[in-house]
N, C-alpha and C positions, 0 to 999 in steps of 0.2 A: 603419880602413883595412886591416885584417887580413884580412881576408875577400876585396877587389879584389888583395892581392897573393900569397892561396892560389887566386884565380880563373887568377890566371897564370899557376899550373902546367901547367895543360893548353891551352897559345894554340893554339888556329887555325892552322896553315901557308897561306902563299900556293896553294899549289897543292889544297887544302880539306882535307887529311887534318892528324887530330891528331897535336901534336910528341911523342905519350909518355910526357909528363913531363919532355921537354926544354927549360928556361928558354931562350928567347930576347931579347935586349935590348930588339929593338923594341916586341915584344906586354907585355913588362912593363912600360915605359914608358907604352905607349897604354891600357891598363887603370890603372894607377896613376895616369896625369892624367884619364880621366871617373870614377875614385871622387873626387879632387879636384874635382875640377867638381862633380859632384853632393855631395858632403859641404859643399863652400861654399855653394852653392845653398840647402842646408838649414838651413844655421847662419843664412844671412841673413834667411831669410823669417820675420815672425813677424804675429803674430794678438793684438789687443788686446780684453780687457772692453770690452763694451757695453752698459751698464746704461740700462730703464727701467721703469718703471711700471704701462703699458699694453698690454695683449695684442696678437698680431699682429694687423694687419688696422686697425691705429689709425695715426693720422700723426704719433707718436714712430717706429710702426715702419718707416714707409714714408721718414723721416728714415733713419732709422741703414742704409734699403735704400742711398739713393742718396749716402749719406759712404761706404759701404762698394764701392761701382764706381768711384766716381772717385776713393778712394784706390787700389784694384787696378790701373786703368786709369795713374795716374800712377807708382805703383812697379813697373809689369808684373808684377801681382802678389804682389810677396813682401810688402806689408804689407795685413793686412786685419783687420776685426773680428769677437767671437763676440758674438752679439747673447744680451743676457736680460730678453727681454720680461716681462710679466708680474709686476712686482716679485719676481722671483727674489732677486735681492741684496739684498732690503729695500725699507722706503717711496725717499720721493723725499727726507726729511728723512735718512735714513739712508742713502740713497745718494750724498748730497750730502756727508755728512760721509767715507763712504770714497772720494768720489774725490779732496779732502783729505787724506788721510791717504797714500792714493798704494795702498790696499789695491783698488780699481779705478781702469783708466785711462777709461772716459771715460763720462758720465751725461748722459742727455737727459731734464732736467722742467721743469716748469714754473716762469714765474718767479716765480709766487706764494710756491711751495713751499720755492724759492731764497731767499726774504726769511728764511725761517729764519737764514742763513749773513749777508746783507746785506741788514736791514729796508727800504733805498731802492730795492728792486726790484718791492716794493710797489706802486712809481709804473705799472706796467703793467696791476695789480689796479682802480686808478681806471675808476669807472662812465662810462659814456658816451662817452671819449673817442676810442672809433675808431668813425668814422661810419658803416660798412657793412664788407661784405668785401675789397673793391676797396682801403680806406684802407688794413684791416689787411696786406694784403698788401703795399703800397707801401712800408708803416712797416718792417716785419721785414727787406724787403730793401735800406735802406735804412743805404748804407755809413756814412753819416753817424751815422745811429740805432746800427748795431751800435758804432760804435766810443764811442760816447756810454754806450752799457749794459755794453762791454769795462770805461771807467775805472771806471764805476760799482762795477762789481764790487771790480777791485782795489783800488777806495781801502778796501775791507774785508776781504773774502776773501783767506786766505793757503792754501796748498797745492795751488790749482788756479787754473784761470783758463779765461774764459770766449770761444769761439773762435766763434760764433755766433748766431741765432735763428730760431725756427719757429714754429708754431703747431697746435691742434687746435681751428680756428673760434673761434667767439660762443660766449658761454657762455649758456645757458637756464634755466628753472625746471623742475621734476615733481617730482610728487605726487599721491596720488590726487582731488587735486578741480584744479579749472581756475585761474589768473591771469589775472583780467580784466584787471586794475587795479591799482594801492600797495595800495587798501585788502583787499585779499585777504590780504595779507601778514601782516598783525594779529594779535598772538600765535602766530604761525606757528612752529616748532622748525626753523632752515632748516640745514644742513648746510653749511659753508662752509669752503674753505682760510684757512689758519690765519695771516694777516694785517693789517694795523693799517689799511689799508683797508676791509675786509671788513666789521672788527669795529667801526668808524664808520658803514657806509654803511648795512648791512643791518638796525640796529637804527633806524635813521634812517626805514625804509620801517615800521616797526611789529616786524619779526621777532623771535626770537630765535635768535642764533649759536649753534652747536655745532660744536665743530670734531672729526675721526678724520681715522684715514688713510682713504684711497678705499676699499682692501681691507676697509675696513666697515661703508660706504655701503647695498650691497644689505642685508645683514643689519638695518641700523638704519631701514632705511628700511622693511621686512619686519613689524621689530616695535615701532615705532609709536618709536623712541628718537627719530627726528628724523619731520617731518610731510612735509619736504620734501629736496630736494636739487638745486645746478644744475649745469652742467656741459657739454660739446658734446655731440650729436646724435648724433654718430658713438660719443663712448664711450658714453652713453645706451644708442644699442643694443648692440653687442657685447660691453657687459659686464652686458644683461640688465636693467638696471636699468627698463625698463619692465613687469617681472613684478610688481614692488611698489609701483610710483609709472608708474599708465599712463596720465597724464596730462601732456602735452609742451607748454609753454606758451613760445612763442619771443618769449621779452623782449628778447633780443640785448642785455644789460645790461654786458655785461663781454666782453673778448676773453683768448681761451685759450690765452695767448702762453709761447712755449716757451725755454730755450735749453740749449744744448750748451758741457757743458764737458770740458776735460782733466785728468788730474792733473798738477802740476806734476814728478812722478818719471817720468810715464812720455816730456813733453815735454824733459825736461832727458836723456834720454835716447837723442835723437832726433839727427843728426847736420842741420847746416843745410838741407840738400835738400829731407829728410823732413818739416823742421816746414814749410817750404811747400808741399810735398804735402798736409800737414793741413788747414794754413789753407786750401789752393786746395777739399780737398774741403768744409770746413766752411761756406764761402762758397758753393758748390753746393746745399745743404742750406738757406743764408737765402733765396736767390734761389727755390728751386725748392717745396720741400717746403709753404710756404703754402697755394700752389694746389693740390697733390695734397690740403693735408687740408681747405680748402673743397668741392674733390670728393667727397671723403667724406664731405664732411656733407651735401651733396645728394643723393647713394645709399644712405644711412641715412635721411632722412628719407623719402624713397618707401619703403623696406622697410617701417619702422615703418608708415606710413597703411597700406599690403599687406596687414600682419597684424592689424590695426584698431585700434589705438593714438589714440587721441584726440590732435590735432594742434590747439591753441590759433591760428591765427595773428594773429588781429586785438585785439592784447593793444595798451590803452590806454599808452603808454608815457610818455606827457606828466608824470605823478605823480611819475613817479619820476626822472625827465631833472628836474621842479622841486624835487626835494628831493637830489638829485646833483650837480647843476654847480655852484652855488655854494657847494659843500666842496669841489669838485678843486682850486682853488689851495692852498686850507689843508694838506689832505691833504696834497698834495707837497710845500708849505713844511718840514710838521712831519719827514717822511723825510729832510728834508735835501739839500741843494744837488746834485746830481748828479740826484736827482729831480725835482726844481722846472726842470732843465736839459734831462732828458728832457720831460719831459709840456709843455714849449713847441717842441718838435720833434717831436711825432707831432702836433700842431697846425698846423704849418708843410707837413707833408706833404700836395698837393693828388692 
């Protein structure tokens, strides 16, 4: 404040000439209440971590675009987020443990990646159960569902908590040769998140699991460590990965289901108003952010055919829908009750 009250040595006079170095009451007053103003202004605004995984241009990022307007839009501004695309802060396993810890506030991954922290999250990982795009979109915004993957969470997770859901499409296959069929799969090196569905399902088709982080997907896939890799369309292309594996085989086996959490240090730090501001924008983010990254994956997959990327679409799915559905109930039994609880309510979703 030392500087608005050396500013008031020289006020203004009404009549435009300066007072000389003559203190006046009134002009030290009106200078000492807008440094007040604006000194509150700046103490109160503040800007929160925003961790994830995927470079701009993905729909984690297009997530964290619109939690970040409509938290602005509801605190007129003074809270907002720094986004770190790109696993700046680490994988998804590691960002999931710092926003835990409370070392960031807030991380958008995937819920596969999440079953690290709560293996019943897994239940989202189960093959075949979202029938198209239209379902998974219905499911993610569906207040019933969030609040069913909220307890989920907490009945395990301590240090954070989970405040919504999104998505990056259908999950796919590539590789440099095609997916007709299951039996393509056969001895296959396939690259999978790191999950007790995965690790049931994909060996089930013939493959073999390998799990990395994504950050070394291109590289493995480059030199032969894995034969295959799946994943959405959207990251497929913007993170290249058709340089090594230019073959796009649209199995739509799995949906690439996301969510958003907080840490509990930087929510307990939040005054009532604010964590509804949260929630209101996180709920923005369920409702909305699905459709933007189904978009995505339809303007990716035109670019991809563009550059001439080999585009599978008429991929036998039936093999693998019969060696799939009659483990989803097991599968979610074995996760545990909250799972078994989910995956009869993205069932229920017409």
């Amino acid at each position: 404040m030392l500087h608005y009250l050396l500013a008031a040595y020289k006020i203004i006079g009404e009549d435009g000439h300066a007072n000389n170095g003559r203190w006046t009451l009134s002009g030290i007053l009106a200078v000492v209440a807008a440094g007040a103003l604006s000194f509150g202004a700046a103490a109160q605004s503040r800007q929160f971590t925003f961790a994830y995984d995927q470079p701009k241009g993905s729909g984690y990022d297009a997530g964290a675009d619109i939690f970040d307007k409509k938290l602005k839009e509801l605190s007129n501004g003074a809270l907002s987020i720094n986004k770190y695309p790109g696993a700046q802060l680490g994988t998804e396993a590691q960002t999931m443990q710092k926003v835990q810890t409370g070392d960031i506030d807030f991380v958008f991954l995937s819920t596969a990646n999440a079953s690290t922290a709560q293996p019943e999250s897994g239940v989202f990982s189960i093959h075949f159960i979202f029938r198209d795009e239209n379902h998974a979109i219905k499911v993610l915004g569906d207040p019933k569902v969030i609040a069913a993957m909220h307890d989920l969470y907490a009945a395990k997770i301590t240090g954070a908590h989970m405040l919504g859901l999104g998505s990056q499409g259908l999950r796919h296959m590539y590789g440099k040769k095609p997916v007709q069929n299951v039996g393509d799969l056969k001895g296959i090196k396939m690259r999978v998140q790191a999950t007790v569905t995965e690790d049931n399902t994909f060996p089930a088709y013939g493959a073999q699991v390998v799990h990395m982080p994504f950050g070394e997907v291109y590289t493995a896939l480059q030199t032969g460590v894995v034969d295959m890799a799946e994943n959405g369309i959207n990251n497929y292309l913007i993170n290249k990965h058709y340089e090594p594996a230019p073959v796009l085989s649209l199995t739509e086996h799995e949906a690439n289901n996301a969510a958003l959490f907080i840490s509990d240090k930087a929510w307990s730090s939040l005054t009532e108003e604010q964590k509804k501001w949260m929630q209101t924008a996180a709920d923005e983010v369920s409702r909305n952010e699905p459709k933007v990254a189904f978009d995505l994956e339809h303007q990716a997959l035109a670019k991809l055919e563009k550059i001439g990327v080999k585009v599978v679409k008429d991929v036998d799915k039936s093999g693998f829908m019969q060696i799939s559905k009659p483990i989803q109930d097991k599968l979610a039994q074995d996760l545990g009750p909250h799972a078994t609880k989910v995956l009869g309510m993205v069932r229920e979703v017409k």
